[in-house]
Structures are given as C-alpha cells and as structure tokens.
C-alpha positions as CSV (number, residue, x, y, z in Angstrom):
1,X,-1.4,150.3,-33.9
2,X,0.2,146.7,-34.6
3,X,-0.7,147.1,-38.3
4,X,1.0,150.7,-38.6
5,X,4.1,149.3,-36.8
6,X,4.0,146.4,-39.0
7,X,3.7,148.7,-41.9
8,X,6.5,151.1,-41.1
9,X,8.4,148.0,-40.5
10,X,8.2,147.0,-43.8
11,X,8.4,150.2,-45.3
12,X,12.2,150.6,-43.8
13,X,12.9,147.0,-45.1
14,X,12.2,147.5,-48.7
15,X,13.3,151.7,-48.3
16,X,17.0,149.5,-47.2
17,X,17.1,146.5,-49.8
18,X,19.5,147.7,-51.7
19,X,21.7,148.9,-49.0
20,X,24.3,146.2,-47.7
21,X,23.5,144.6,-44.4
22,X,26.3,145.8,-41.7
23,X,27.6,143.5,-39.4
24,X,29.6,144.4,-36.1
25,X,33.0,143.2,-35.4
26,X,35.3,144.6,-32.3
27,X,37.6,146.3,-34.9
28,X,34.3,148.2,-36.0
29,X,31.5,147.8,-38.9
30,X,32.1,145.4,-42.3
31,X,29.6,145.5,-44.7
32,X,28.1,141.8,-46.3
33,X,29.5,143.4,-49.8
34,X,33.2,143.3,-47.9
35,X,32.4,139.4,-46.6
36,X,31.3,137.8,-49.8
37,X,34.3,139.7,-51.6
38,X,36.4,138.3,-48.8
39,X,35.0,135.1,-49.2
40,X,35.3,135.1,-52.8
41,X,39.1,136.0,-52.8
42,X,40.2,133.0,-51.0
43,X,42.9,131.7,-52.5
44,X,42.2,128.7,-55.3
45,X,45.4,126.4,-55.5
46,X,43.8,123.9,-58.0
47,X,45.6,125.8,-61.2
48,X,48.4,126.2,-59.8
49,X,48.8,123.0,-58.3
50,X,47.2,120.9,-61.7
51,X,49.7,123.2,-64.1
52,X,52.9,123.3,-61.9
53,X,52.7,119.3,-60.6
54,X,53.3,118.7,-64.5
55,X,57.0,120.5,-64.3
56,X,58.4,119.2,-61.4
57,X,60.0,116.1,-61.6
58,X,61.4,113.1,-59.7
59,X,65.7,113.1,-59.4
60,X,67.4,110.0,-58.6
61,X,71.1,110.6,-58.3
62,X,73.7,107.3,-58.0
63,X,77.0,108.3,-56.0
64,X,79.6,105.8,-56.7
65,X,82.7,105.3,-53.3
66,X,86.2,104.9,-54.4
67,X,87.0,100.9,-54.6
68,X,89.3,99.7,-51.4
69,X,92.3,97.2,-51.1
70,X,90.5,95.4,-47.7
71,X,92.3,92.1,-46.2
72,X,90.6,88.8,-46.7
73,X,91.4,87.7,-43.3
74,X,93.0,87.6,-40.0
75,X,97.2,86.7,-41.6
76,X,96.3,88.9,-44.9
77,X,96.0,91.7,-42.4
78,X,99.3,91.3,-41.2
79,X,101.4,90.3,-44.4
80,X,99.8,92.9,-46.6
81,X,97.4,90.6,-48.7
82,X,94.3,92.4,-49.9
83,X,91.2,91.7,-51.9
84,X,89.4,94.9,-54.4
85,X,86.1,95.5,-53.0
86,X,83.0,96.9,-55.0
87,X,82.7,100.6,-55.0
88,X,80.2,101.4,-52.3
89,X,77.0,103.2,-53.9
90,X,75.0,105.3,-52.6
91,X,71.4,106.6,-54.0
92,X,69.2,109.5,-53.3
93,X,66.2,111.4,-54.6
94,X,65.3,114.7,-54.8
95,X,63.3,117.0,-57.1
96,X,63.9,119.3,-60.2
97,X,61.9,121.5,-61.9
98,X,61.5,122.2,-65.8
99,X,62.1,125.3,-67.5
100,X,61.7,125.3,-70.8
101,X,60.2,122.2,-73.3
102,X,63.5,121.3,-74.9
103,X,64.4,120.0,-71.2
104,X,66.3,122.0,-69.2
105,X,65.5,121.2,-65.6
106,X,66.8,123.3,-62.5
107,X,67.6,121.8,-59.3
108,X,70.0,122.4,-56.5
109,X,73.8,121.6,-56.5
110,X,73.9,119.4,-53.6
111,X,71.7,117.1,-54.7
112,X,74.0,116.2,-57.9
113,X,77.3,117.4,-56.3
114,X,79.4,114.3,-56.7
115,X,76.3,111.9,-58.9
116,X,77.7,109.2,-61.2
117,X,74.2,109.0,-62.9
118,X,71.2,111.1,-62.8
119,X,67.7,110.1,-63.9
120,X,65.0,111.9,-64.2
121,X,61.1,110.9,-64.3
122,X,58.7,113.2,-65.6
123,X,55.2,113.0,-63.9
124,X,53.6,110.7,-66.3
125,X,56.5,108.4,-65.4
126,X,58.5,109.0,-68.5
127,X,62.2,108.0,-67.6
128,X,65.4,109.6,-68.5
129,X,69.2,109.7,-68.4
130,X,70.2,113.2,-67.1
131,X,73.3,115.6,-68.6
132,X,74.9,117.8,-65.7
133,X,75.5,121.1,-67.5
134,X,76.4,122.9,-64.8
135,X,76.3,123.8,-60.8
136,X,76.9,126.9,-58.7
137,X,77.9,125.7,-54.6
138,X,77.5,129.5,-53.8
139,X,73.6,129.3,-54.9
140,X,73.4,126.2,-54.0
141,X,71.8,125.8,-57.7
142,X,72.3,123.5,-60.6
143,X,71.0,123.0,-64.1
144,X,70.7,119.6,-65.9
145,X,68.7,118.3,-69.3
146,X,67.2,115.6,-70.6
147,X,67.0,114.7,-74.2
148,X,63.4,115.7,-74.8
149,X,61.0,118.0,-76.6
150,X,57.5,119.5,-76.2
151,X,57.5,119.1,-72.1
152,X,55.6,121.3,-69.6
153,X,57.7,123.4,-68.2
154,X,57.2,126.8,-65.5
155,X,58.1,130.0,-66.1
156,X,59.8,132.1,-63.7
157,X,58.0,134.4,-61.7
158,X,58.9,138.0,-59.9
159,X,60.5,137.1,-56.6
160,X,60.8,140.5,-55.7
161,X,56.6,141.2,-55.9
162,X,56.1,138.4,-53.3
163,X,54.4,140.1,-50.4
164,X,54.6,138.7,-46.5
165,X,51.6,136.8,-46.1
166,X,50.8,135.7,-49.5
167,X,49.8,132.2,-50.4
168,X,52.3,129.9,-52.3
169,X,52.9,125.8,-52.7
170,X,55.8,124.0,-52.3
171,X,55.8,120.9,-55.0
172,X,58.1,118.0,-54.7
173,X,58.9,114.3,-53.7
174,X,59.5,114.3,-50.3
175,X,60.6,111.0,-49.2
176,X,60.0,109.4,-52.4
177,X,56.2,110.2,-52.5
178,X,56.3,112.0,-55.9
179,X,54.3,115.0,-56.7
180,X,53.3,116.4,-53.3
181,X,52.4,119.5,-52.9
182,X,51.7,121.7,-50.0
183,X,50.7,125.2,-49.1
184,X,51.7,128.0,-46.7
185,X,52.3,131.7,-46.7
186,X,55.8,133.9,-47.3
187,X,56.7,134.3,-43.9
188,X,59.7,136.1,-44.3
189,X,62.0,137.7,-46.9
190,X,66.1,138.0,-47.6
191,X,66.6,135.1,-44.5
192,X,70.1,134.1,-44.1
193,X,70.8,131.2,-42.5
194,X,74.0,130.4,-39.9
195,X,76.6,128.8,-42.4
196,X,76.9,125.1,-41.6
197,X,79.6,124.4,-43.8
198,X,83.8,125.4,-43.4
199,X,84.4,128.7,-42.6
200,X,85.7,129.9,-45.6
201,X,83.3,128.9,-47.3
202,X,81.5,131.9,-49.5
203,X,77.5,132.0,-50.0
204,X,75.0,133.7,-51.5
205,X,71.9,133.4,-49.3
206,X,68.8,135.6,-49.5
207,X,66.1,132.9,-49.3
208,X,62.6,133.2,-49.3
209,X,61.0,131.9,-46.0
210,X,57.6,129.8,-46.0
211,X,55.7,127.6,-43.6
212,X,54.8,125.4,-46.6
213,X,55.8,121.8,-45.2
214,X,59.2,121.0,-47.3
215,X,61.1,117.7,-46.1
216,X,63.8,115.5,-47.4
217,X,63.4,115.0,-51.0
218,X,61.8,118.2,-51.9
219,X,65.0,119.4,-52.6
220,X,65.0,121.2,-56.0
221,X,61.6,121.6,-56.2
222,X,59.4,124.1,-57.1
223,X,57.9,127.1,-55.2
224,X,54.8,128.8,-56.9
225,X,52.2,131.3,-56.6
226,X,48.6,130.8,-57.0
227,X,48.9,131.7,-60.5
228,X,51.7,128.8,-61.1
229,X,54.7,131.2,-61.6
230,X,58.0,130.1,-60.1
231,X,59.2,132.0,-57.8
232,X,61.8,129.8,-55.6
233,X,63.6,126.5,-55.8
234,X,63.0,124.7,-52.4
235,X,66.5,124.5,-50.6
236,X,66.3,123.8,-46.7
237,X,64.5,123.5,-43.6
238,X,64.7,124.7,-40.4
239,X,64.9,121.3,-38.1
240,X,66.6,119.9,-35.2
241,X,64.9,116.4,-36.5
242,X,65.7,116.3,-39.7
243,X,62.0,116.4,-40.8
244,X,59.9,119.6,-41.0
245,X,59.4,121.7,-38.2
246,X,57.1,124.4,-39.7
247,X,60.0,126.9,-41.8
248,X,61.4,126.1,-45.0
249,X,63.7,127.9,-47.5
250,X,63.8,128.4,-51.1
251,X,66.5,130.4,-53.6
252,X,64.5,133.0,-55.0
253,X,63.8,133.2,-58.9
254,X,65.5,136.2,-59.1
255,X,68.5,134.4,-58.4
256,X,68.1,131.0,-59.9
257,X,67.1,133.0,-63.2
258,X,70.5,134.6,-63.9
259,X,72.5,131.6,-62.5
260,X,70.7,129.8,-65.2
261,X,71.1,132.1,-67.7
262,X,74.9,132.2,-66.7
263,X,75.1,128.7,-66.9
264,X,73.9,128.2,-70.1
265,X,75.5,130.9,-72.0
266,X,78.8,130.7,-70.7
267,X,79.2,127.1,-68.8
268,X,80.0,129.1,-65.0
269,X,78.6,132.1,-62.9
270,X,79.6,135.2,-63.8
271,X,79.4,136.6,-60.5
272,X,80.1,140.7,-59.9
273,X,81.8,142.2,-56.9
274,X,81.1,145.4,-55.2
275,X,84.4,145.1,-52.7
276,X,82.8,146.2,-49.6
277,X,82.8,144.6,-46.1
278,X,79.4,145.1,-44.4
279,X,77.4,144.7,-41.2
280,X,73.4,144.5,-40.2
281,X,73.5,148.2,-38.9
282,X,71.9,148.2,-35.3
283,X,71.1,150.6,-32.9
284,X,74.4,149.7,-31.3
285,X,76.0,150.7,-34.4
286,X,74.3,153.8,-35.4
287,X,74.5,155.4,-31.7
288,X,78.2,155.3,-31.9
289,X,78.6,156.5,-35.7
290,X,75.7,159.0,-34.8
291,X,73.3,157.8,-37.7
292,X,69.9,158.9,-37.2
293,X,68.1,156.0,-39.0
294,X,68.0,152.2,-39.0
295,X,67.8,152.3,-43.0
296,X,70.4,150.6,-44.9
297,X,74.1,148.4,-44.5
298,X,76.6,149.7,-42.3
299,X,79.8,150.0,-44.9
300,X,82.7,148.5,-42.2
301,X,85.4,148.3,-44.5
302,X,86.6,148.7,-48.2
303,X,88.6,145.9,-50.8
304,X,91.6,148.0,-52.1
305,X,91.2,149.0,-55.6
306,X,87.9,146.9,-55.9
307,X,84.4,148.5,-57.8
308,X,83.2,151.0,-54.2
309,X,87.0,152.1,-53.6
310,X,86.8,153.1,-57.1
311,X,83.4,154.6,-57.1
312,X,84.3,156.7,-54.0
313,X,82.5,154.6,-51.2
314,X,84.0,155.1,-47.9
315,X,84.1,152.7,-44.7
316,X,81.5,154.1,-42.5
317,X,79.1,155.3,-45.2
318,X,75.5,153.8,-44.8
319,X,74.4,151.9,-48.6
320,X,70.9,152.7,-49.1
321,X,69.5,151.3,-52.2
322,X,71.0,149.7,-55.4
323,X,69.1,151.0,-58.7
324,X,66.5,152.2,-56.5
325,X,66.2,149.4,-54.5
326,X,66.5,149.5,-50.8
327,X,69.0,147.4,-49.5
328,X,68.9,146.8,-45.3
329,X,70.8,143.5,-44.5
330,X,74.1,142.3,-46.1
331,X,71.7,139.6,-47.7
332,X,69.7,142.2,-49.8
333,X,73.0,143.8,-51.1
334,X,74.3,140.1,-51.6
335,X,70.9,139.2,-53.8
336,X,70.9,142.7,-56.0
337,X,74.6,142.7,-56.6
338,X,74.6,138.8,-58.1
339,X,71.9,139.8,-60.6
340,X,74.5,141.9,-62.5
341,X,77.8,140.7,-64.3
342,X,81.0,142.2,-64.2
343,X,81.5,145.6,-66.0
344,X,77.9,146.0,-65.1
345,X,77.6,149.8,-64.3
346,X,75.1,150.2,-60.9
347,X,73.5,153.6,-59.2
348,X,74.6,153.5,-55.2
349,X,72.7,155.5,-52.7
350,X,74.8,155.9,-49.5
351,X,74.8,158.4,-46.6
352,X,77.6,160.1,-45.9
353,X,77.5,162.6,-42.8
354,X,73.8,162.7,-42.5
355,X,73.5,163.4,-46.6
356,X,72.1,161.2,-49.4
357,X,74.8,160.4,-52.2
358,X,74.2,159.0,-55.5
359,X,77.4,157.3,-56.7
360,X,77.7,154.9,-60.1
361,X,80.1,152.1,-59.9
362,X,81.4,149.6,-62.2
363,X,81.3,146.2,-61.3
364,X,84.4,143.7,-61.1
365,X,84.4,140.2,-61.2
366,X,84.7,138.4,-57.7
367,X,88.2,137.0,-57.0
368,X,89.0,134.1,-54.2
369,X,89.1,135.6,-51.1
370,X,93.0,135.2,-50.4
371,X,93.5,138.1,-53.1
372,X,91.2,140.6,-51.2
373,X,93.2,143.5,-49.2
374,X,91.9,145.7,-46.9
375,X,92.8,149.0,-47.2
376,X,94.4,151.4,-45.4
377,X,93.2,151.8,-42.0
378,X,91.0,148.4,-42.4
379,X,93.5,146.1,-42.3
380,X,94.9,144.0,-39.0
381,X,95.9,146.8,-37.1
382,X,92.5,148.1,-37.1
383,X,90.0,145.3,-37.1
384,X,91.8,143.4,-34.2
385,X,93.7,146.4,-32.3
386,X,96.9,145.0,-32.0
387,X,100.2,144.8,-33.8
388,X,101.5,141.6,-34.9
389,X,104.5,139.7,-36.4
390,X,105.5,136.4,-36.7
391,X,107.4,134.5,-34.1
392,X,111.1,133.2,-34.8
393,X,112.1,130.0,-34.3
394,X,113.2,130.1,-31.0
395,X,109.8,130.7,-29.7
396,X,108.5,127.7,-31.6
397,X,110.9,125.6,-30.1
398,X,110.3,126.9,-26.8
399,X,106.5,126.6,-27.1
400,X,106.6,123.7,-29.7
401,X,104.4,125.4,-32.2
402,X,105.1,125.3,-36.1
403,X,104.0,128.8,-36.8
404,X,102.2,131.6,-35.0
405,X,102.0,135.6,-34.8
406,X,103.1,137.4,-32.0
407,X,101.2,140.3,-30.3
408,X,103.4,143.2,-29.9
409,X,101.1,146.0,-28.7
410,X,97.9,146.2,-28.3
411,X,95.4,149.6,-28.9
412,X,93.3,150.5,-25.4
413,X,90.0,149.9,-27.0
414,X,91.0,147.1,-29.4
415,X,89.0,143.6,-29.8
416,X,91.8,141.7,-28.4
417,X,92.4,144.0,-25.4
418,X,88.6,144.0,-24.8
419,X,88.8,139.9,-25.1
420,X,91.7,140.1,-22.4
421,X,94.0,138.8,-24.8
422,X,97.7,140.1,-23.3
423,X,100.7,141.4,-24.6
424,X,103.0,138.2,-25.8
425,X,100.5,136.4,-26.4
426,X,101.0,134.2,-29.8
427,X,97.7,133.4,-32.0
428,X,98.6,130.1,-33.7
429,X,95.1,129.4,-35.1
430,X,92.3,131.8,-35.6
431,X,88.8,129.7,-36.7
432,X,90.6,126.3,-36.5
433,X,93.0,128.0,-39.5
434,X,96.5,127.9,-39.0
435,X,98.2,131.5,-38.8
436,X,102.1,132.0,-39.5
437,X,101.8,135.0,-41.6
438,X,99.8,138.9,-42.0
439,X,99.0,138.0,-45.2
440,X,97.2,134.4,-44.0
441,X,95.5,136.7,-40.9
442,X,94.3,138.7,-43.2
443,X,93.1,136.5,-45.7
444,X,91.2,134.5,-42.7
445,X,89.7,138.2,-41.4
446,X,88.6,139.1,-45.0
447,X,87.2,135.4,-45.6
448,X,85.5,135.6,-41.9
449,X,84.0,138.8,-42.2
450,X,80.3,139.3,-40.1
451,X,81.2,136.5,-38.1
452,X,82.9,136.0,-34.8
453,X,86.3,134.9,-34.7
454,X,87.7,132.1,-32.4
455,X,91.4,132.4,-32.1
456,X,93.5,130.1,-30.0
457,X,97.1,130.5,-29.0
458,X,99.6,130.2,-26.6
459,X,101.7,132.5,-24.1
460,X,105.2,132.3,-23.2
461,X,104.8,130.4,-20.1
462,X,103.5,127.6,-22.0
463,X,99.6,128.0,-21.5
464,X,97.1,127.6,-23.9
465,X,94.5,130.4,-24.2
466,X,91.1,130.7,-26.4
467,X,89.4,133.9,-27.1
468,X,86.3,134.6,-28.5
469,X,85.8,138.1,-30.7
470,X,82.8,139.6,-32.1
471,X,83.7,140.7,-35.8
C-alpha cells in the first residue's frame, strides 16, 4: 500500500513538471513563471548611471558685489572721508548637464543669474571657462557652452511617457560631492509649487515630482530613466531645512527641450499666449456652474482680443484637451501651451453647456502683464463686486494717503461684501502694490490671478482695515 502511494505520488510529480509551481498570496494565486519574471524586471540602474554620470557636470559660478566708499575710521565717518573696498565675491556650485558634443550644457537660471564667471568641470576633471548664451527666469532654465568637441552628452527623453511609479536617478553634485547619483520613483506629475518670489512675478511650473534625494548643489542636474534618457533638469526641493526631506522637483524635458531650442535659434523664448484666466475646477466650482464632471480647467475669464477671444472661447467654458491632450490643472495648460510659438495654430476641446467643442486657435505672443484687459463683464466690477474710482485730494489729505480707490457700491454677493469690506472704504494697496488707478487694479488682478488677494486700506474715520479675498 506504501509503495502504490509512493508511486502515484511520483506519478503526479512528473505528470506536473512542466506545469508552474503556484504559490498563495492574500490577493490570490501567482504562478513561479510571474515571480522569476518579477524578479528579473527589477530595475538595473548601472547603464544609466555609468552613461549619464559622464554628461553631467560640475558648475562653479563667481558673483562679484558692487565696490563700497566705507570710512576708515571713527572722524572719517563724520567728515565724509572714505576708503574703496574690494568687491565682495561670492561662489557657488551647482550642476549642468550636456546636450550635444560641441558643448552646449543646460542648467537652471538661478544658478548663473547674476555670475561674473562660470566654469565648468567635466567628470574626468577637464576644466573650462563657460559662455552664458542665454536664460529663461519663467523656466527657471538656462543654456551655457564650453569650447569643446567630441563630449558625452544625453539626449532628451519623452517627459510625457513617464508613468507614476517608475524608477528614475537624480545625478548631480550636491554639496560639492561631484557625481552623485541617486534613485527614486515619479511620485507625482504637473506639481506646481506656491510662488516664493514677488507677486507679480510670472512662471511656468509643471514639474515632475520624485523622492529621488536632490539637495543643494544638484541644481541643474540631470534626471534620467533607466535607459539614461533625460527627462528633467533637477530644480527644487521640498524642505523646511534646507536639505532634503524626501520630494524633489525637476523641469520636464518637454520643457527644457524647446526653451533650448528657443534659445539657440533666436537668443530668447518665444513664448505663445492663449489669453485665458483659469482655475483648478472643484467640486465647489462645478456644483454652482452645473458641470457634470471633474475633467478639465475651469475658463474664469478671457484677455480681450487675445488667441481664445478670437477663437470663440467663452468665460465659463470647461478646456478639455489641447491637440488631444487632456489638460486638468492650469499647470497642464501652462506646460502644452509653452511648447508652441506664436502663430502656432492649436485644436481646443472645451465644454460648453454640457457639449464637447472643437475650436482652432492661433496663438499670440505673450505680452507683460500691464497690457492684459479683461473683457467685458471680467473686469473690476465683476471679479471684486464693487465699483470703484479714485479718491480726490481732499480725502488724501484728510486720511494722509498718496493715492487710493474708493468703493462706491458694492454688488450683494460680491468678494468685497462677502470679505465685510464696507461702503467708503478706500483700498490703498492690494498685495503690498500700491493702487491709485483702474487701470493699476486691474493690472494687479490680471497679474494675481489664481491667487488670493490681500488688500489693505483705510476708511473715512481714519482706521486701517485688511481683508483677505479668495481669487
């Protein structure tokens, strides 16, 4: 009986040899065949890592301070005698990454903004005096060459393909330690981040987000795939320290490519304008326009005679997708609309009382933001509630103010009535900007547009008054 157990026992082994060996997980069966497969797909960095080091390169950028008249002592001070000091200088280093073997090397703009000298070393510790050939502040990108030929250089990847969760390294020379690279996963897509600089100040920000470890001095360097395409300049990090703190940010190449490309044809940017206002559309949002999906940018207002007004895009319509690509933060539309120049012809989908529209539009060129209009029904009236008009001199002698706009009347359901702004009430500064005219309030409102606005003012009795507004 043993030896007919045994037998039928062996018989089912070598009937089942062939078959893969199951093994039981609480999300059900996987089969040895999916295990070794799994096993075998882990990712290898060492190309990437041994081809891409080889680009990136070491920056060293000299600042030089302007020289100062300073007093050589105590009487000097007082009679008016001075003595030239040195120019203070300052040095920092960052990273760059090259693009092509006759030496053009990307990196980003404020690690050269300002630079006196920039050297670069290669990573066989070749040295090199550095041309600036040009910068964009809005990308936060630049592009400088060396006098060299034959380098290794990376070619740029598609940004667009990168998928949540897939491996990439970050290569660099964070705090002087030169080609150091480190690995992580796309974590998130289109990031924006809260604009640290003035106000006013306009940027294009749709970065790629990784948990790659990125700290001072990887600025400029390189972000590639496991296949050692570039994908990303390394830009930011997320810290309260200073140091890393487990997010970093990168421009994507589909961004740094045509600044590039801009840069060297033409010496600038050739940067395209839509002429739309948006906003992230919420649930908020959609409940009281009655839009049945999430999909898309809320269109909240429209630039007077700009590329949409002309096209036939209305405030309130939904954008969709731009040449097929769908578009759901102001970001998106901000990354897709700088790959095109202007007179660059693009296919908007938008929806328009429940419909899908397709609508063509020809792209202008983007204009400082004190020429942009709103139109029509989008102008003060309607994106604060109120009436304004500046104050005459008697009330800025009576409340000791050099300029300031007067509220007149204010609409029931208006953002200043909701504030509890009042009646009389005179704005002197909205965003730490000084106000004295409708065409400077709406220059600030077209300049502060998805942000909140902070105005401050006074009322006739003399008190001082700020108001916080969602915009």
């Amino acid at each position: 009986m043993a030896l007919v157990i045994a037998v039928i026992a062996l018989g089912i082994n070598i009937s089942n040899k062939n078959k893969p060996v199951r093994y039981v997980y609480e999300n059900g069966p996987v089969s040895m065949q999916q295990v070794q497969l799994a096993e075998s797909s882990y990712p290898d960095f060492t190309y990437a890592a041994e081809h891409a080091v080889k680009a990136v390169v070491h920056v060293t950028v000299v600042r030089r301070g302007q020289r100062q008249e300073m007093p050589s002592s105590f009487f000097d001070f007082f009679f008016g005698y001075s003595t030239p000091q040195q120019p203070r200088e300052v040095t920092g280093t960052a990273s760059g990454v090259i693009i092509s073997a006759d030496g053009y090397i990307v990196t980003n703009n404020h690690v050269i903004e300002g630079a006196n000298e920039v050297t670069v070393v290669l990573e066989n510790n070749r040295s090199f005096t550095a041309q600036i050939i040009g910068s964009d502040p809005v990308t936060d990108i630049a592009l400088i060459k060396i006098d060299a030929e034959g380098l290794p250089f990376l070619r740029f990847g598609d940004s667009d393909a990168l998928r949540l969760g897939q491996w990439v390294l970050a290569i660099g020379n964070p705090y002087n330690l030169t080609s150091t690279i480190t690995a992580g996963i796309i974590s998130a897509k289109g990031r924006s981040l809260p604009n640290q600089d003035e106000e006013n100040t306009f940027k294009i920000e749709s970065f790629i987000q990784t948990d790659a470890a990125v700290n001072r001095g990887n600025s400029g360097g390189a972000l590639v795939t496991v296949n050692g395409e570039l994908v990303g300049i390394n830009t930011a990090i997320a810290s309260r320290t200073g140091s890393f703190s487990g997010y970093s940010f990168a421009v994507p190449s589909s961004i740094v490519k045509k600044v590039v490309e801009d840069i060297r044809l033409h010496g600038t940017v050739q940067r395209a304008m839509l002429g739309i206002q948006m906003a992230p559309l919420t649930d908020e949002l959609a409940k009281e326009h009655n839009i049945k999906s999430l999909n898309g940018v809320y269109v909240a207002e429209i630039v007077s005679g700009g590329a949409a007004d002309k096209a036939g895009i209305k405030a309130s319509d939904v954008l969709l997708r731009i040449n097929g690509v769908a578009v759901n933060t102001p970001s998106a539309v901000q990354e897709q609309i700088n790959r095109f120049r202007p007179k660059d012809k693009v296919n908007l989908t938008v929806l328009r009382d429940g419909k899908e529209l397709n609508i063509s539009a020809i792209l202008q060129e983007r204009t400082d933001d004190a020429n942009v209009v709103l139109k029509g029904s989008e102008g003060i009236s309607a994106i604060l509630g109120a009436e304004l008009r500046p104050v005459g001199n008697d009330v800025r002698d009576k409340l000791r103010i050099r300029s300031g706009l007067e509220v007149v009347s204010l609409s029931q359901d208006g953002r200043l009535k909701k504030a509890g702004v009042e009646k009389g009430f005179v704005i002197t500064h909205v965003n730490q900007t000084a106000v004295g005219t409708l065409e400077a309030m709406e220059t600030i409102l077209a300049r502060s547009r998805n942000r909140g606005l902070l105005i401050e003012g006074k009322y006739p009795d003399g008190t001082t008054s700020f108001y916080a507004i969602p915009y």
